[in-house]
N, C-alpha and C positions, 0 to 999 in steps of 0.2 A: 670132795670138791664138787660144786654143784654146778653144772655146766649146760643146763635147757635155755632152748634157744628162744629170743625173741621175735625172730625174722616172723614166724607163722602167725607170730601175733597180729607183729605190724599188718600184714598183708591182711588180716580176718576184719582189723580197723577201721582199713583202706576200703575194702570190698564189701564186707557185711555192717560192721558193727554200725557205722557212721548212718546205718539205712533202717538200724531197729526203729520200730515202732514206738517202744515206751522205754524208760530207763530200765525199769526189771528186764528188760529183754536184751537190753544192751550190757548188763551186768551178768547178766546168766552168758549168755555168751562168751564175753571176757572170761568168764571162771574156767567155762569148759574149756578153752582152748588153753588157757595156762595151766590145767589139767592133764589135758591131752601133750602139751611139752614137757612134761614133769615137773611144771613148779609145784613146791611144797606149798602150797595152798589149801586150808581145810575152811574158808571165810574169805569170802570178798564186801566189802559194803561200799557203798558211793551216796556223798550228804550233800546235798547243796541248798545254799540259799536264794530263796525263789522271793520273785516279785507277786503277791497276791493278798484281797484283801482278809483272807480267812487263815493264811498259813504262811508260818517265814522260812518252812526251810520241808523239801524233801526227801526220801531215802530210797534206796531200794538192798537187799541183804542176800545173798545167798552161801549155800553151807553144801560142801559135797557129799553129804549123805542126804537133804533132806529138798534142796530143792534152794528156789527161791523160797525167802521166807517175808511174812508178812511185815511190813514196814509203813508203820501210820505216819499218816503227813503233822508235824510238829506245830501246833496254832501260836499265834503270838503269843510273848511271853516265856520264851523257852530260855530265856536267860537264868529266869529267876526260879528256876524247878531243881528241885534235887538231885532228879534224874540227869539233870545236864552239868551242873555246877559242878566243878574239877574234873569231870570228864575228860578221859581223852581226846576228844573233839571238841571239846569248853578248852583246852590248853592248845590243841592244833591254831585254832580260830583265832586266839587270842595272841600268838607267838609266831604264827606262821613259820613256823618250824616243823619239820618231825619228831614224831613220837612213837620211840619204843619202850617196851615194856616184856623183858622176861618172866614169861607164867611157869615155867619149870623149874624155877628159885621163889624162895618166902618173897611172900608180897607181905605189903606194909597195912596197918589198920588205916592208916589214910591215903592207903591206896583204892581209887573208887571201883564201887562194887562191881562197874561191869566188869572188873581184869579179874575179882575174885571168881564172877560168874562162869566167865570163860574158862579160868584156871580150873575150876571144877568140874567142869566138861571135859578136860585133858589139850585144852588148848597149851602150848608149849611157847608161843611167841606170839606179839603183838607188835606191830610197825602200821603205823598210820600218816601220809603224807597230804600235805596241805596241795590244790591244786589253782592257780593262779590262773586268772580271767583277765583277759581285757581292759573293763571298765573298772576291774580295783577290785571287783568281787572274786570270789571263789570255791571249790566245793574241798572236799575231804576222800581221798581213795583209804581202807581202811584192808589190809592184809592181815588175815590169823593164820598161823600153822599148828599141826600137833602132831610134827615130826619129830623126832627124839634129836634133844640137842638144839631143837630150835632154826631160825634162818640162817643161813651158814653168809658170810661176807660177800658172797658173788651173788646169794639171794637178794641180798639188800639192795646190791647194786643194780640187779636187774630190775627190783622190783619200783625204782626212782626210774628208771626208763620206762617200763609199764606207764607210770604214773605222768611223764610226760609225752605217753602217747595217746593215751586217752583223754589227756587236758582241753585238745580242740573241741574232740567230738563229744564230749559232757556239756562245755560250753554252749554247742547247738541244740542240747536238749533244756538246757537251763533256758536259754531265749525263747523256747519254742514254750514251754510251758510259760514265762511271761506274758509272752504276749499274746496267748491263750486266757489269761488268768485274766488280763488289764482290758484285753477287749470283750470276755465273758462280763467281767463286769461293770464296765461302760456300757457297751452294748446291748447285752442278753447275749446267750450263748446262739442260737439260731440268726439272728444279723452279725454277730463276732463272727460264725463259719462261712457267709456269706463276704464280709471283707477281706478275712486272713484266705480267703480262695482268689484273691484280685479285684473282687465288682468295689473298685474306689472310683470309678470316674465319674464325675460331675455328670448327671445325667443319666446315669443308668436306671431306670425305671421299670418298672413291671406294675400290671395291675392282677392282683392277687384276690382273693375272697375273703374275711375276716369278720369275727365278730369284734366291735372296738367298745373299749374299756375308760371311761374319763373319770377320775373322782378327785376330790375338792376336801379340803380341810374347813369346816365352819370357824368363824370367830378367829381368823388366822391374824387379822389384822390387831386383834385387841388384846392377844395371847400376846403376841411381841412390844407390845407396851408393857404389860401387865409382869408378864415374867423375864427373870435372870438369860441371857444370851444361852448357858448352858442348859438349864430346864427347858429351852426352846428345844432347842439343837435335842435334845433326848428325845422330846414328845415329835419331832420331826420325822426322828432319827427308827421310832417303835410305828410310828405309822406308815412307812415306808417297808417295813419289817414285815408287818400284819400284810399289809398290799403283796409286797412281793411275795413271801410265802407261799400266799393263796391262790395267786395268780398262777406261777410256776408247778406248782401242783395242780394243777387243773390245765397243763398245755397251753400256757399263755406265753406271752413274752413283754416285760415294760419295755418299750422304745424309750421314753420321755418323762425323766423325772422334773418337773416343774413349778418352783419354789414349793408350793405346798400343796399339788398336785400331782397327778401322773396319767400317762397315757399310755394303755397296753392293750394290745392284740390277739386275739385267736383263730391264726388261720386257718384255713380249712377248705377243700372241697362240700362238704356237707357242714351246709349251715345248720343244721339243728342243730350237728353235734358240739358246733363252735357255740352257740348261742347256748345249748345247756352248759360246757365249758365254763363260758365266763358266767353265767349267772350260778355258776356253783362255786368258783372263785368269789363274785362279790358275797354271798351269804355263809364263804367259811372268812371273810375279813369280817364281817359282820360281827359271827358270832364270837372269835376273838377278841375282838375290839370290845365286845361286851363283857369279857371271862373279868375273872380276878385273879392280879388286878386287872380292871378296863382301862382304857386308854386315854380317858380323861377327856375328849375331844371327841365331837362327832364330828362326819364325816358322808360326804353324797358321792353315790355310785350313777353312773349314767349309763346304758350300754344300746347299742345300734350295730346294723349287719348290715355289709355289703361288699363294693368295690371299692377299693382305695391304691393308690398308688403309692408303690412301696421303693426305698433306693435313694439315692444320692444327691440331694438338693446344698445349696450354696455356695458361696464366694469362690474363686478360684484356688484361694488359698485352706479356704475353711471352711469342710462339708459335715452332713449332716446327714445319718440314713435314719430313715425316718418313713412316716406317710402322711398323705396329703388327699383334699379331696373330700365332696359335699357330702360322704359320711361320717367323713372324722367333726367335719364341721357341725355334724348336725346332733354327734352325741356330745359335743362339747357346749351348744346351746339347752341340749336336756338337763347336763348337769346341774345348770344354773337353776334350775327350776324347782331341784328336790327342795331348797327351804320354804319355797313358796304351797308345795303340800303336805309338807311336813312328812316325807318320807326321805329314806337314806339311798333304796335303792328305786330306777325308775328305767325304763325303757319304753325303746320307740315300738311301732305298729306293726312292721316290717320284722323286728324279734320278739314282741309277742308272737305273729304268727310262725315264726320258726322253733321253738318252744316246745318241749314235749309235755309243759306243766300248763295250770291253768292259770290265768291273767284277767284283771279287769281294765279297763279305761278311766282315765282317772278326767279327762277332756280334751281340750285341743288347746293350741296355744299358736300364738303367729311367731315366730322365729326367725331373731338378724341373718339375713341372707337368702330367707326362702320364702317364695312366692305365697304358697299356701300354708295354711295351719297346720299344725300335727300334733296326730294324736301323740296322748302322752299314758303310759302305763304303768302297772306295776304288778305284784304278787296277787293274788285273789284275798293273801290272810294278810297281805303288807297293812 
């Protein structure tokens, strides 16, 4: 008779677990200590489905001989994969029920591979319990043993109270990677860690250092005559692609996706470095946008250095972190000007000379809002 206690659990829940870090660390934890009670435990895993745009569902796995063990984040789509169709957690998910399975008796040919994989490992038993949320969602706690004879009845039972005491505090991590995920990707991840830390109030403002990033899609207006709403949305959808990429690797960040636009940032104490930054971000969307295949559309970079005001602007009800301010203003009037010299990329005086490369002047130009002309630049080989 199997008789380890859950008190030590509860309590490691209460005091530790609920404070991990990341899910691996909350599930290594749990293992150890239902180790440290004696539950027959040889596998712990915990699944859940997350709100984000790149991935529908997370894991984290661990085995007491080996550690945590690696667990890829699942991309859209995981319905229709082999590896998941009839799965134990494809039947949990869909029945909201438990699922056991003895590995220490013949398993069936349309029994799915992972119970064969396990069974050949010497795993002896499988119990997997559905974990119920809130909002209707929920995740999956997944127990293996390869105790001889398998989970004994009082196993079972303790191991549905496990499973309802971990339910809270999964739930907190399930939220917490949401809305990590939904405000990485509204946001950018550097203004996402700046809201999910509190700066929401109307007003909160800094002025920061930045090199700033505007570019424009050509011909946007006669592309949406011309083609199908979805060919739109595609060639919208890879120009947006190519920008961000480029931007993100190169330490930038988009603030401001804008119909067939964008505005993005590279902060910085040392404006040269900002300013090499972003102009090594626009010449790898450049050269993208050129690859095969190209991107069918061209497209004007504009870029400018300075101060800008960064933080929380609008309605009482409906804010906006953003920036603002007669440098934004002023790469946003260069962009307009790339068709008129027929270049894609161009900057202002101010980042040519911050620039570790070589620049020419292309002229001056008078610009809505500013008193004097400015100069307008670009590459030496542009």
């Amino acid at each position: 008779m199997s008789n380890w206690s859950l008190d030590p659990i509860r309590d490691w829940l209460l005091a530790k677990g609920r404070l991990a870090d990341t899910m691996d660390d909350m599930t290594k934890g749990l293992a150890e200590q239902m180790i440290a009670v004696g539950a027959p435990v040889w596998r712990v895993r915990l699944a859940i489905r997350t709100l984000h745009p790149l991935i529908t569902a997370m894991s984290a796995a661990w085995e007491r001989d080996d550690g945590l063990i690696p667990s890829p984040d699942a991309a859209h789509g995981l319905e229709s994969r082999p590896a998941y169709i009839a799965s134990p957690l494809a039947v949990i998910a869909e029945t909201g029920q438990p699922f056991r399975r003895r590995l220490d008796r013949a398993l069936a040919p349309e029994d799915h591979i992972v119970l064969h994989e396990l069974k050949e490992r010497g795993a002896t038993d499988y119990y997997g319990l559905p974990l119920e949320f809130r909002n209707g969602a929920g995740g999956i706690v997944v127990f293996v043993t390869d105790h001889a004879g398998g989970f004994e009845s009082d196993d079972l039972e303790r191991l549905r109270h496990v499973a309802a005491l971990i339910t809270p505090v999964v739930e907190v991590f399930r939220l917490d990677h949401s809305a990590t995920a939904i405000t990485d990707a509204y946001l950018g991840p550097r203004t996402a860690k700046r809201v999910l830390s509190g700066q929401i109030t109307r007003g909160h403002i800094e002025t920061i250092q930045a090199a700033i990033l505007v570019s424009d899609m050509r011909g946007w207006t006669a592309l949406n005559a011309e083609l199908a709403p979805d060919d739109i949305v595609c060639i919208a959808n890879r120009y947006f692609e190519i920008l961000g990429d480029a931007i993100a690797s190169h330490d930038g960040e988009i603030l401001k996706l804008m119909g067939d636009g964008l505005l993005a940032i590279f902060p910085g104490e040392d404006m040269g470095q900002a300013s090499d930054n972003a102009l090594s971000a626009a010449l790898t969307a450049q050269a993208t946008a050129r690859a095969d295949p190209p991107l069918g559309v061209a497209f004007g970079i504009a870029m400018h250095v300075g101060d800008v005001l960064y933080g929380n602007v609008g309605s009482e009800a409906r804010l906006d972190f953003t920036v603002l301010g007669p440098a934004v203003n002023l790469a946003a009037r260069l962009e307009g000007l790339c068709a008129k010299y027929g270049q894609e990329i161009l900057f202002s005086e101010p980042f040519a000379h911050a620039l570790g490369t070589a620049t020419r002047k292309l002229g001056s130009e008078p610009l809505k809002g500013l008193t004097a002309p400015q100069a307008v630049y670009s590459l030496l080989d542009g």
